[in-house]
C-alpha atoms as a printed R data frame, in Angstrom:
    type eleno elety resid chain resno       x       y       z
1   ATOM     1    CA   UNK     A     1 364.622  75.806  22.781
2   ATOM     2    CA   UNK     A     2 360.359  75.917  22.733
3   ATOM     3    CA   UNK     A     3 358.525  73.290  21.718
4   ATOM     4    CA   UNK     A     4 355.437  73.411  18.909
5   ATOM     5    CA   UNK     A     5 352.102  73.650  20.815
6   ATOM     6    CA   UNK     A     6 350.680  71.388  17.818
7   ATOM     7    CA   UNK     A     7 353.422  68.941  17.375
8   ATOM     8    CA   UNK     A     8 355.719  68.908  19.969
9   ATOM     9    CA   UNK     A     9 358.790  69.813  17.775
10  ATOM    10    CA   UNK     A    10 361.137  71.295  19.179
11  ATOM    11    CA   UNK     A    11 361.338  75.026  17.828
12  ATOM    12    CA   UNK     A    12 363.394  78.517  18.160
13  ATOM    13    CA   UNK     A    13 362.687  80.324  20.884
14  ATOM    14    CA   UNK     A    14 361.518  83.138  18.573
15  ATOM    15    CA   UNK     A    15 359.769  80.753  16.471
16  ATOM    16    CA   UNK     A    16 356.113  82.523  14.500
17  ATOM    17    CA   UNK     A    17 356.089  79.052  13.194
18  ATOM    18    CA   UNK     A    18 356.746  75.195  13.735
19  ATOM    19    CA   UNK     A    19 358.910  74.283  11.089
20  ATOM    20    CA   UNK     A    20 357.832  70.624  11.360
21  ATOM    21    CA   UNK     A    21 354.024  71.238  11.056
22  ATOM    22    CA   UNK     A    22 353.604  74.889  10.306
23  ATOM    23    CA   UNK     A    23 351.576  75.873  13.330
24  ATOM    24    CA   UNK     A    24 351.435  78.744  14.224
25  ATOM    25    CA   UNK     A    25 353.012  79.494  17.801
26  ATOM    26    CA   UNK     A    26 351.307  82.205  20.020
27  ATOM    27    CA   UNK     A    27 353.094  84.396  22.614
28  ATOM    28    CA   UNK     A    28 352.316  81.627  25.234
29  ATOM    29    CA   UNK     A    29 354.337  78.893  23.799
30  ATOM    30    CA   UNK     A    30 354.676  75.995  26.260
31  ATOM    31    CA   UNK     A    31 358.466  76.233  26.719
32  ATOM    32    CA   UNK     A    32 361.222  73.663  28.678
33  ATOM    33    CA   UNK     A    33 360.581  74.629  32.640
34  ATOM    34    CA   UNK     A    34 362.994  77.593  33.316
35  ATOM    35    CA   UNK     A    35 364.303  78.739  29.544
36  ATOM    36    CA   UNK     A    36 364.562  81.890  29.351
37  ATOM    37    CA   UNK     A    37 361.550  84.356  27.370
38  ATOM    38    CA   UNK     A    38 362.944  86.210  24.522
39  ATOM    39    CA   UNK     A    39 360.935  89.259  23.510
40  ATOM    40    CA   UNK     A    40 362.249  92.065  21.304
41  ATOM    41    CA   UNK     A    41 363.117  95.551  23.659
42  ATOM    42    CA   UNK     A    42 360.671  98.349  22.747
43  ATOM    43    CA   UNK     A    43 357.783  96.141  21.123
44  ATOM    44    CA   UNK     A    44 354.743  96.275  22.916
45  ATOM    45    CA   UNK     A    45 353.933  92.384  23.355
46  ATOM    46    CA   UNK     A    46 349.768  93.256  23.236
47  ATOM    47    CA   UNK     A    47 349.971  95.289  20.406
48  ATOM    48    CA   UNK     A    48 351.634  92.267  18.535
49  ATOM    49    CA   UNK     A    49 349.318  89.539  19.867
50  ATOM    50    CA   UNK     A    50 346.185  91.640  19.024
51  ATOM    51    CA   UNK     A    51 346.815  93.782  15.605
52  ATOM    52    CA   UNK     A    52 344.256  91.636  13.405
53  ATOM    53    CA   UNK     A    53 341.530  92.893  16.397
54  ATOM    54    CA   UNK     A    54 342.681  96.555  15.900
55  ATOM    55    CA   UNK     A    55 342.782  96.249  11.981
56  ATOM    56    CA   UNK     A    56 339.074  95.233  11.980
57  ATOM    57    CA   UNK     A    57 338.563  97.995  14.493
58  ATOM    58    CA   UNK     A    58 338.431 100.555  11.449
59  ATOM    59    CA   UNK     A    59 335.895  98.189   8.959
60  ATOM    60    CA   UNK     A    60 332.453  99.677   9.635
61  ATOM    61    CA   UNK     A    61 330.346  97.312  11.735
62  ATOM    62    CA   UNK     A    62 333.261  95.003  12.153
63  ATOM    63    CA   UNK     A    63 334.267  97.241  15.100
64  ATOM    64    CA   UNK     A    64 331.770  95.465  17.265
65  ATOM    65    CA   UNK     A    65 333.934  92.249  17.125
66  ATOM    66    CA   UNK     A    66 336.874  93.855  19.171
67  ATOM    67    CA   UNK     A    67 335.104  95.396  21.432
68  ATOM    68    CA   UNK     A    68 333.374  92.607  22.804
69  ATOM    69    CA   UNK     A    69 335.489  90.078  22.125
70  ATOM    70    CA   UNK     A    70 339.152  91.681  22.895
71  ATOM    71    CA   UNK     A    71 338.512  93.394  26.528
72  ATOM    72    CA   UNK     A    72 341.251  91.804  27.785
73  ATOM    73    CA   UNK     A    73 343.620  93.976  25.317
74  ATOM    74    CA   UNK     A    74 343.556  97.634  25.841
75  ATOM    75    CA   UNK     A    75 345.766  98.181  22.444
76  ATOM    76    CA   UNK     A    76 342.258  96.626  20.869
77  ATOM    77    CA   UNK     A    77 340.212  98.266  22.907
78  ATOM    78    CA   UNK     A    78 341.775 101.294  22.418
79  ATOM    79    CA   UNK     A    79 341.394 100.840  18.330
80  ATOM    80    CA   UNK     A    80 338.014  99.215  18.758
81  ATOM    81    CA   UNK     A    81 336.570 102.759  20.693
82  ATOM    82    CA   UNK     A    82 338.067 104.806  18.002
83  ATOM    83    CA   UNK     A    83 336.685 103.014  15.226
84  ATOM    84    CA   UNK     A    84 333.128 102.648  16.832
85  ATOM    85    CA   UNK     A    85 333.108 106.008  16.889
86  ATOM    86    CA   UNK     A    86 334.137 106.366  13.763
87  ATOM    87    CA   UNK     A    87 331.864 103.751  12.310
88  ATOM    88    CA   UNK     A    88 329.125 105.984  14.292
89  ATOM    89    CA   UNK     A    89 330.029 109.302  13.078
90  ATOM    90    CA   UNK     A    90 329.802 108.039   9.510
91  ATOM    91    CA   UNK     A    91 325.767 107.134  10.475
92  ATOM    92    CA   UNK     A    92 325.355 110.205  11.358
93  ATOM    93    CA   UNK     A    93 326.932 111.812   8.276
94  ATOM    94    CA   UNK     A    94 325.164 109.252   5.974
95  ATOM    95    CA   UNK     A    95 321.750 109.778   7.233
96  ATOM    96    CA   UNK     A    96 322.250 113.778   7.828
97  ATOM    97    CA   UNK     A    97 323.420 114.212   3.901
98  ATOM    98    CA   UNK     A    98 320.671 111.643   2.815
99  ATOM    99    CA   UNK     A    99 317.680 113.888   4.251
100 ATOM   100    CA   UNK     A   100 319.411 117.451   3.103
101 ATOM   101    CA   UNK     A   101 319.913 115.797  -0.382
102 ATOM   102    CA   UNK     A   102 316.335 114.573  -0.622
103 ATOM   103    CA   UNK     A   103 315.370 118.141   0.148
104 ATOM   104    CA   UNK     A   104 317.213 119.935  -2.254
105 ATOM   105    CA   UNK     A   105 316.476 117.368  -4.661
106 ATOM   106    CA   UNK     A   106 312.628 118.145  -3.624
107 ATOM   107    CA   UNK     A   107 312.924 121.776  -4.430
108 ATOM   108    CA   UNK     A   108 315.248 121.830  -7.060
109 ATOM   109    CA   UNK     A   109 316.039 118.664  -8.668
110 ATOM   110    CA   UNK     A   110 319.169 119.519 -11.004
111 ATOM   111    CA   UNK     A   111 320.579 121.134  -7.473
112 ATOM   112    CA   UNK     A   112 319.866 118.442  -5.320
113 ATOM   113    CA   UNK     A   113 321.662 116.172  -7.740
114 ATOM   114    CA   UNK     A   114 324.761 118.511  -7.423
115 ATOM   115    CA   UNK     A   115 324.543 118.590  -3.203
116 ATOM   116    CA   UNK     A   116 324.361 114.857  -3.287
117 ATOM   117    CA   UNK     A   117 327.256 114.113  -5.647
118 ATOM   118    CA   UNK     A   118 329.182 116.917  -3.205
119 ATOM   119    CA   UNK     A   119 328.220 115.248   0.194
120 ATOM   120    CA   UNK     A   120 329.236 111.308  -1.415
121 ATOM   121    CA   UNK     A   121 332.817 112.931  -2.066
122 ATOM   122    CA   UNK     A   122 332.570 113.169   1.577
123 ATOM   123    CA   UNK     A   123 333.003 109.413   2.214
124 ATOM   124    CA   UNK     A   124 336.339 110.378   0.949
125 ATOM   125    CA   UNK     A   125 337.394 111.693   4.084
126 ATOM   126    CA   UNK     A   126 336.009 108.520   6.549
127 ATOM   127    CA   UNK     A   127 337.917 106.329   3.887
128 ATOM   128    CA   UNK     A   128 340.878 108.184   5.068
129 ATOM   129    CA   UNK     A   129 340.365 108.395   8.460
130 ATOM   130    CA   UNK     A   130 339.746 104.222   8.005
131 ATOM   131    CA   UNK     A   131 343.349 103.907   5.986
132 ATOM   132    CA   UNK     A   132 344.890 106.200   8.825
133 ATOM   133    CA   UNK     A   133 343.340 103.919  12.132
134 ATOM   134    CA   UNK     A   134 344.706 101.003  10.114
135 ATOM   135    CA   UNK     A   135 347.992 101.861   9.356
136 ATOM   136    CA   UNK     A   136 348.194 103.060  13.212
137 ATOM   137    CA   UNK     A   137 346.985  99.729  14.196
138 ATOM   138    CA   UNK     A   138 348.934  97.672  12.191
139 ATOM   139    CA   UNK     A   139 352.456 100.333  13.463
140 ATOM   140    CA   UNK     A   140 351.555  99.134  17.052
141 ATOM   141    CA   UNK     A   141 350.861 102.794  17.684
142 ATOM   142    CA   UNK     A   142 347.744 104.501  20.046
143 ATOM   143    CA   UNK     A   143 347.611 107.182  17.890
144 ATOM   144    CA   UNK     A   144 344.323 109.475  17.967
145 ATOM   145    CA   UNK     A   145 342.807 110.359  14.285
146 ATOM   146    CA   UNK     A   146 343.468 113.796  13.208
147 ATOM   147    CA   UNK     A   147 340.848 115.881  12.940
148 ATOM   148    CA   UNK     A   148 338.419 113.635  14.897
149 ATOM   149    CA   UNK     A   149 340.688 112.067  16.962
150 ATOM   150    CA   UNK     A   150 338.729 113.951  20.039
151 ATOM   151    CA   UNK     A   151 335.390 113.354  19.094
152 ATOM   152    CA   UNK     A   152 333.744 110.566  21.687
153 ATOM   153    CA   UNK     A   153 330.557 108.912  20.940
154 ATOM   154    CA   UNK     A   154 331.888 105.835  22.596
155 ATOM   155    CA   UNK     A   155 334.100 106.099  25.740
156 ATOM   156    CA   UNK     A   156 336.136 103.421  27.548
């Protein structure tokens, strides 16, 4: 048996929460000197621990916040380079289709308004990529995005 890190209860090994309290229990519960650590085969333990940090990864500017603050976690980190570069590669897009829109729509209005409405169906496809990283992040998998998966901006 482990003991709540909030109350002292005594708790399942495999506790999330205290049933007492209900505190939540990390991976580092304080447990009785020599019990035994139970952790499920074939689950990566830092992929658990840090899925929130990989989720937020693939939020726009919210990648920052793994990346500096989850170095110790290379399942983060890992998510956190991806999304930066995502988040970076949709800057790029946004600001390229801005100016090419504002052209057209400087020579020929009525076109210009078609090109734009053409290149915002575009955000489609970084919405995707988002929903993709996310549901790899919150899997527990180091999976590369398709299609982009190869592009590096940001490298760790």
């Amino acid at each position: 048996m482990a003991y709540c890190m909030q109350c002292g209860a005594e708790i399942a090994d495999d506790a999330r929460f205290c049933p007492s309290c209900g505190a939540f229990q990390s991976s580092q519960a304080a447990r009785p000197q020599g019990a035994p650590v139970h952790r499920v085969p074939g689950v990566d333990q830092d992929a658990e621990d840090n899925k929130l940090m990989a989720l937020l990864s693939y939020l726009g500017p919210l990648a920052f916040v793994p990346y500096f603050v989850a170095k110790q976690s290379p399942f983060a980190q890992f998510h956190a380079v991806r999304g930066l570069n995502l988040f970076l590669l949709e800057a790029a897009y946004g600001v390229a289709t801005s100016v090419v829109a504002w052209l057209f729509k400087l020579v020929l209005f009525r076109l210009g308004l078609v090109v734009d409405f053409l290149f915002r169906l575009g955000w489609l496809f970084f919405l995707a990529m988002s929903i993709i990283g996310i549901v790899y992040a919150c899997n527990g998998e180091k999976k590369e995005l398709p299609l982009i998966g190869t592009l590096r901006f940001i490298r760790k």
